[in-house]
C-alpha positions, 0 to 999 in steps of 0.5 A: 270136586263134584266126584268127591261129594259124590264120593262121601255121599255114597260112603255115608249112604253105605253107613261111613261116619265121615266125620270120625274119619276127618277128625281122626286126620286133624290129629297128628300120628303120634296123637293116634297112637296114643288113641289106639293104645288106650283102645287097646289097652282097655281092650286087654282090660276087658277080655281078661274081665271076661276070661276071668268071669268064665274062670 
């Protein structure tokens, strides 16, 4: 148990936000999905935004 503290505490000093990792693990696979699909799309969203500002 002490290895694994050590463990998140090395990945926190390197900048790893653990806590978005443990909430991401609360949610079931398809709640995942669905999160990576909205990101996705919004995304999408905004590169043709950005194609469209350049023309």
């Amino acid at each position: 148990m002490e290895k694994d503290v050590a463990i998140h505490e090395e990945a926190e000093a390197y900048g790893i936000d653990i806590s978005l990792i443990r909430s991401n693990l609360r949610l079931t696979p398809a709640e995942r999905l669905r999160r990576h699909d909205k990101a996705l799309n919004t995304m999408n969203k905004l590169r043709a935004a950005m194609e469209k500002k350049r023309g």
